[in-house]
KOLGU-4560 file (N, C-alpha, C; in nm, 3 decimals, padded with zeros to 5 digits):
<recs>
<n_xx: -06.702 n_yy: -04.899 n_zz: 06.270 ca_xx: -06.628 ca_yy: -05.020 ca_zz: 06.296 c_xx: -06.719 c_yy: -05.119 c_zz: 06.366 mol: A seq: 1 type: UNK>
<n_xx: -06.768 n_yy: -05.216 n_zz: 06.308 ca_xx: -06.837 ca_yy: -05.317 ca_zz: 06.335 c_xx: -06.770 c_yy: -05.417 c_zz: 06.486 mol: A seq: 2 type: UNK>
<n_xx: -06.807 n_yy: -05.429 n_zz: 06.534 ca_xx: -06.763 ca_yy: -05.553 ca_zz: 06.730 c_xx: -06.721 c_yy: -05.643 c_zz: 06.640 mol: A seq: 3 type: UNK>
<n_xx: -06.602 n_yy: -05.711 n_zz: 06.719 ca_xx: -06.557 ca_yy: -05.872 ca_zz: 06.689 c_xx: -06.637 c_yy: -05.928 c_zz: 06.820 mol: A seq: 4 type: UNK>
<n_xx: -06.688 n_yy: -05.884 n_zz: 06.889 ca_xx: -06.775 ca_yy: -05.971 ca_zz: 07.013 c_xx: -06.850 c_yy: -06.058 c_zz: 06.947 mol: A seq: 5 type: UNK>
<n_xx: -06.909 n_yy: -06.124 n_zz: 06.992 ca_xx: -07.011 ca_yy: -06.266 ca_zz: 07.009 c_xx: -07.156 c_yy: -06.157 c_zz: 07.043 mol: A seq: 6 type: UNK>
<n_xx: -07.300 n_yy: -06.155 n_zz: 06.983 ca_xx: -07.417 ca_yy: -06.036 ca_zz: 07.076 c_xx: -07.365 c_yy: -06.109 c_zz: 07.175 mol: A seq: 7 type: UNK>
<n_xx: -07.377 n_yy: -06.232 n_zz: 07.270 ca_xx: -07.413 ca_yy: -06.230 ca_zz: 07.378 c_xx: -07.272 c_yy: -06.184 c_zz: 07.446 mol: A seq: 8 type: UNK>
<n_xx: -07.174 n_yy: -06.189 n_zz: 07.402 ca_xx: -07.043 ca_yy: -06.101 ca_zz: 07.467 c_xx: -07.095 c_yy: -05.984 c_zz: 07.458 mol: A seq: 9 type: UNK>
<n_xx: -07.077 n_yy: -05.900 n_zz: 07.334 ca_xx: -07.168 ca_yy: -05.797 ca_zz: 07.353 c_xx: -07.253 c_yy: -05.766 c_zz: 07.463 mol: A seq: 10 type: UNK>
<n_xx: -07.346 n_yy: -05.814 n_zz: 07.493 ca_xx: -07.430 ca_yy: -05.766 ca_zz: 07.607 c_xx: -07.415 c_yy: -05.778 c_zz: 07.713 mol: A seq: 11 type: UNK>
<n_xx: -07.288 n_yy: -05.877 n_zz: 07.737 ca_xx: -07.235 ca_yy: -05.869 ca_zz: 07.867 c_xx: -07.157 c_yy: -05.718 c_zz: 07.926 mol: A seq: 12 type: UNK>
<n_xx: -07.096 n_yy: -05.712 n_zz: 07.796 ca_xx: -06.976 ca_yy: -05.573 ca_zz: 07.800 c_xx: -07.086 c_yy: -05.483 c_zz: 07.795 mol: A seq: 13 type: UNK>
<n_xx: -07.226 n_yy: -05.448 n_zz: 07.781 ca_xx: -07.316 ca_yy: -05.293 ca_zz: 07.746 c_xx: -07.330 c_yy: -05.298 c_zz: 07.887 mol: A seq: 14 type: UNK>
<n_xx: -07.388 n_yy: -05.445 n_zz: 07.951 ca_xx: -07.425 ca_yy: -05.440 ca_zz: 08.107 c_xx: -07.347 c_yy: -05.393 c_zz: 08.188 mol: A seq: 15 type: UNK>
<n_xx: -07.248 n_yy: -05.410 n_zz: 08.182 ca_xx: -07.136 ca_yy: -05.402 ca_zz: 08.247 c_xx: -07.055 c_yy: -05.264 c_zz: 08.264 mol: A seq: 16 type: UNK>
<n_xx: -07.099 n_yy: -05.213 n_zz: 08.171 ca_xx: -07.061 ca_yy: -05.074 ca_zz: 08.150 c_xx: -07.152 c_yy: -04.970 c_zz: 08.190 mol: A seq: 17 type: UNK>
<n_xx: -07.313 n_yy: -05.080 n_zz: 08.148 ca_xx: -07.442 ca_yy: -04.925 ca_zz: 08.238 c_xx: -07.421 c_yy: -04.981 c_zz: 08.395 mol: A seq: 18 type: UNK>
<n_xx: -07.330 n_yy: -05.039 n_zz: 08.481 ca_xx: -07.358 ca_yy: -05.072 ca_zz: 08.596 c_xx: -07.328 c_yy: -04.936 c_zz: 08.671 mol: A seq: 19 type: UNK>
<n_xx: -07.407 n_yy: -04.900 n_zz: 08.732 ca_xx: -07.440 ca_yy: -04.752 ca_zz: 08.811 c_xx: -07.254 c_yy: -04.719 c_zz: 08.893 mol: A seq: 20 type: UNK>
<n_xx: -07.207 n_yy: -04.816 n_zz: 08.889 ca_xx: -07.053 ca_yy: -04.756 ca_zz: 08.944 c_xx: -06.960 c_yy: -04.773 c_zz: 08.851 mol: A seq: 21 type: UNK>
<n_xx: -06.975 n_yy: -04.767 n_zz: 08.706 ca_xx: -06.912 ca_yy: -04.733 ca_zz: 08.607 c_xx: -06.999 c_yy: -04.610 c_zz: 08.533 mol: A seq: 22 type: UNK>
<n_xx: -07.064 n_yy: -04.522 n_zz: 08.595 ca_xx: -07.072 ca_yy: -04.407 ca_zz: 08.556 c_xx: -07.097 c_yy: -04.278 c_zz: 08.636 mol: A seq: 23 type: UNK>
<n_xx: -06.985 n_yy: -04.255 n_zz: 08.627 ca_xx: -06.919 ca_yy: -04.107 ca_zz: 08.678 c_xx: -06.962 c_yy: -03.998 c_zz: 08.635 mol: A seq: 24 type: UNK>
<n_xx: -07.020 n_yy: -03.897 n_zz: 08.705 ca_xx: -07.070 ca_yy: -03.772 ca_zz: 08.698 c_xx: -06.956 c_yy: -03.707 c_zz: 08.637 mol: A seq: 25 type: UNK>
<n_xx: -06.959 n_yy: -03.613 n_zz: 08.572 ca_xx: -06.836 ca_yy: -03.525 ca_zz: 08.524 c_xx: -06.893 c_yy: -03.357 c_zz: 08.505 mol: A seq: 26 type: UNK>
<n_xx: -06.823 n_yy: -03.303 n_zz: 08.548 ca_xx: -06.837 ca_yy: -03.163 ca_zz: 08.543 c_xx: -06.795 c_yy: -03.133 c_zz: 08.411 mol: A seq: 27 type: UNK>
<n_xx: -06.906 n_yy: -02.974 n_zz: 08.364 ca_xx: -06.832 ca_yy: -02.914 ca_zz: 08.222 c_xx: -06.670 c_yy: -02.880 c_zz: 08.251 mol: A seq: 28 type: UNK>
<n_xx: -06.580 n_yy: -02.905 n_zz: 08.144 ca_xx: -06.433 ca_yy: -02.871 ca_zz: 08.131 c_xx: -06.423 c_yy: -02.733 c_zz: 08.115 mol: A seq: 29 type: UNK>
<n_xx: -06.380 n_yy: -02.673 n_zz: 08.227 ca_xx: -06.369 ca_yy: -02.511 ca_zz: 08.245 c_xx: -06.194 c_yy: -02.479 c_zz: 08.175 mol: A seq: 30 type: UNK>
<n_xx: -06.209 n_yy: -02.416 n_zz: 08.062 ca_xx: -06.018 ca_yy: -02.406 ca_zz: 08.000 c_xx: -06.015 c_yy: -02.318 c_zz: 08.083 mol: A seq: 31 type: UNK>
<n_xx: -06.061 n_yy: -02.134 n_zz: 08.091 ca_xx: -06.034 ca_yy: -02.084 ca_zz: 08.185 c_xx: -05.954 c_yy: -02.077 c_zz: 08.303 mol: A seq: 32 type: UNK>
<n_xx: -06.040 n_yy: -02.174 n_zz: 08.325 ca_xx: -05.976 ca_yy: -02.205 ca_zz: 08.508 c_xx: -05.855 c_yy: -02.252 c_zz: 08.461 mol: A seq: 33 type: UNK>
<n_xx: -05.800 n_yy: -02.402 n_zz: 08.387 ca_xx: -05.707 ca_yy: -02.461 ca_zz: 08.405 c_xx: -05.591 c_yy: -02.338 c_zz: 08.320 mol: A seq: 34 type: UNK>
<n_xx: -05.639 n_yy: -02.229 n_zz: 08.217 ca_xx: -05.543 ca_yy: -02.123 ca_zz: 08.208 c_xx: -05.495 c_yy: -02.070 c_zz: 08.306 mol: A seq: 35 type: UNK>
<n_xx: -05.571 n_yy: -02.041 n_zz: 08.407 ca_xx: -05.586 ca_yy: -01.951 ca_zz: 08.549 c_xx: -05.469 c_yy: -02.025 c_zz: 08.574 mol: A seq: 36 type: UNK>
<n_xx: -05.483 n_yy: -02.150 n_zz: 08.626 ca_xx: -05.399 ca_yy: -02.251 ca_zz: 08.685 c_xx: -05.288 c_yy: -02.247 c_zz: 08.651 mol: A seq: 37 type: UNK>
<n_xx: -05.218 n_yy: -02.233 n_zz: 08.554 ca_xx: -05.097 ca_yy: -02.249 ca_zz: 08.442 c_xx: -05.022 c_yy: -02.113 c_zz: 08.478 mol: A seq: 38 type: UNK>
<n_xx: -05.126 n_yy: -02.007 n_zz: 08.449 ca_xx: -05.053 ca_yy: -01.872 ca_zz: 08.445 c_xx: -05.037 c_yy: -01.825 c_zz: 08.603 mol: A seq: 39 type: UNK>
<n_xx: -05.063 n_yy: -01.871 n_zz: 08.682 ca_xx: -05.019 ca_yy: -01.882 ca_zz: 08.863 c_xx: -04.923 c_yy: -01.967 c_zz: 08.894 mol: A seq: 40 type: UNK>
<n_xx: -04.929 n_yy: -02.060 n_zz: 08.816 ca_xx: -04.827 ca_yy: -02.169 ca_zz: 08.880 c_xx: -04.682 c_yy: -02.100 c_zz: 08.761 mol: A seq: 41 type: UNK>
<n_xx: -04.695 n_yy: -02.084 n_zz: 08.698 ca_xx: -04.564 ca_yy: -02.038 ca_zz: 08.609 c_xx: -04.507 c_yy: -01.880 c_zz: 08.647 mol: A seq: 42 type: UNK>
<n_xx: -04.622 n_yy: -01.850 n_zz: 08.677 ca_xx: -04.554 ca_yy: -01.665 ca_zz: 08.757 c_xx: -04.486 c_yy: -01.726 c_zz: 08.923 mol: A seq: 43 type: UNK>
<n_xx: -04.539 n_yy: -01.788 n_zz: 08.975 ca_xx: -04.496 ca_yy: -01.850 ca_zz: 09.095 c_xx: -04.346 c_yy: -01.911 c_zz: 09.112 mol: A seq: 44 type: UNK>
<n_xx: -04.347 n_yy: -01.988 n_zz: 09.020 ca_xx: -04.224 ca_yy: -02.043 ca_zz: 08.975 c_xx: -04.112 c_yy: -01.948 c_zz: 08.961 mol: A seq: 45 type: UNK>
<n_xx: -04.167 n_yy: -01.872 n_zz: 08.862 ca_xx: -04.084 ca_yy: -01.754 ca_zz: 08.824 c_xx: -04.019 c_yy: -01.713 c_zz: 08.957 mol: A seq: 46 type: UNK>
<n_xx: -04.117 n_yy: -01.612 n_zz: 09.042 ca_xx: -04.110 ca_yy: -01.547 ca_zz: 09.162 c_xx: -04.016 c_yy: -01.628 c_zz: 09.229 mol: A seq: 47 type: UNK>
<n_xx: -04.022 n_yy: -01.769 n_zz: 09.267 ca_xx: -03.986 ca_yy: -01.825 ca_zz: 09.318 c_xx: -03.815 c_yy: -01.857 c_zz: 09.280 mol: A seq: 48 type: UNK>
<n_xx: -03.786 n_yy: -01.880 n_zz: 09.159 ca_xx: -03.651 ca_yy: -01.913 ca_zz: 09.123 c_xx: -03.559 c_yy: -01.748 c_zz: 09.161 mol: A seq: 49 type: UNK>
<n_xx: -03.682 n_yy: -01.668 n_zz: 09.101 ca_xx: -03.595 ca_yy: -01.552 ca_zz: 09.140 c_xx: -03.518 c_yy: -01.468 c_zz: 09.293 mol: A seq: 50 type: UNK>
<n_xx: -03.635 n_yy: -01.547 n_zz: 09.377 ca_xx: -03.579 ca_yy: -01.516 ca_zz: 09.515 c_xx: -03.462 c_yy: -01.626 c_zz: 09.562 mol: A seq: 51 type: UNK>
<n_xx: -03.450 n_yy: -01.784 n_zz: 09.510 ca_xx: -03.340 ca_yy: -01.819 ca_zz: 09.485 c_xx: -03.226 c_yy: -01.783 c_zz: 09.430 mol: A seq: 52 type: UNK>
<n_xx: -03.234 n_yy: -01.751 n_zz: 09.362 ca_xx: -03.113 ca_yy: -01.663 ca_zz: 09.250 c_xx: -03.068 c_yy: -01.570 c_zz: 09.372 mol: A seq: 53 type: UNK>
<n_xx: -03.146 n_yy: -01.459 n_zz: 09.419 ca_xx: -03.091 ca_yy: -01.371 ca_zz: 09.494 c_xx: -03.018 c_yy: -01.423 c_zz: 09.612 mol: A seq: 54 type: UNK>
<n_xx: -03.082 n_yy: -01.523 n_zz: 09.643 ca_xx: -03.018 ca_yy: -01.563 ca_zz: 09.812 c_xx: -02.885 c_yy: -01.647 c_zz: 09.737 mol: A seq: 55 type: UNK>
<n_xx: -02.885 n_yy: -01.707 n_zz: 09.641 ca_xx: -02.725 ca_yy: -01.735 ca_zz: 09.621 c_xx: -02.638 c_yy: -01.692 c_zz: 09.566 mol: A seq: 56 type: UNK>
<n_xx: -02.651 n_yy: -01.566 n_zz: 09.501 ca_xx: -02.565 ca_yy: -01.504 ca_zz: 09.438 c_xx: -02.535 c_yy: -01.344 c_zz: 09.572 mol: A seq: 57 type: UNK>
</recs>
């Protein structure tokens, strides 16, 4: 897909974008972990509704 910019728009927007506080370090995306995350927070939950349940019934 070819820019509808102007180059010199263009090169305003490339500058503007290599400016050292528009680029953010990013760590590799660990799925793992965020599985980890999911399957703790949903057993938790669990655990959790279930000791509710008991105290009101």
């Amino acid at each position: 897909m070819s820019s509808r910019l102007s180059p010199d728009d263009q090169k305003r927007v490339d500058q503007y974008l290599s400016a050292p506080q528009h680029q953010v370090p990013r760590q590799p995306f660990k799925l793992w972990r965020l599985l980890l995350i999911i399957f703790v927070v949903v057993i938790g939950l669990g655990l959790l509704s279930r000791l509710l349940s008991r105290l009101v019934l």
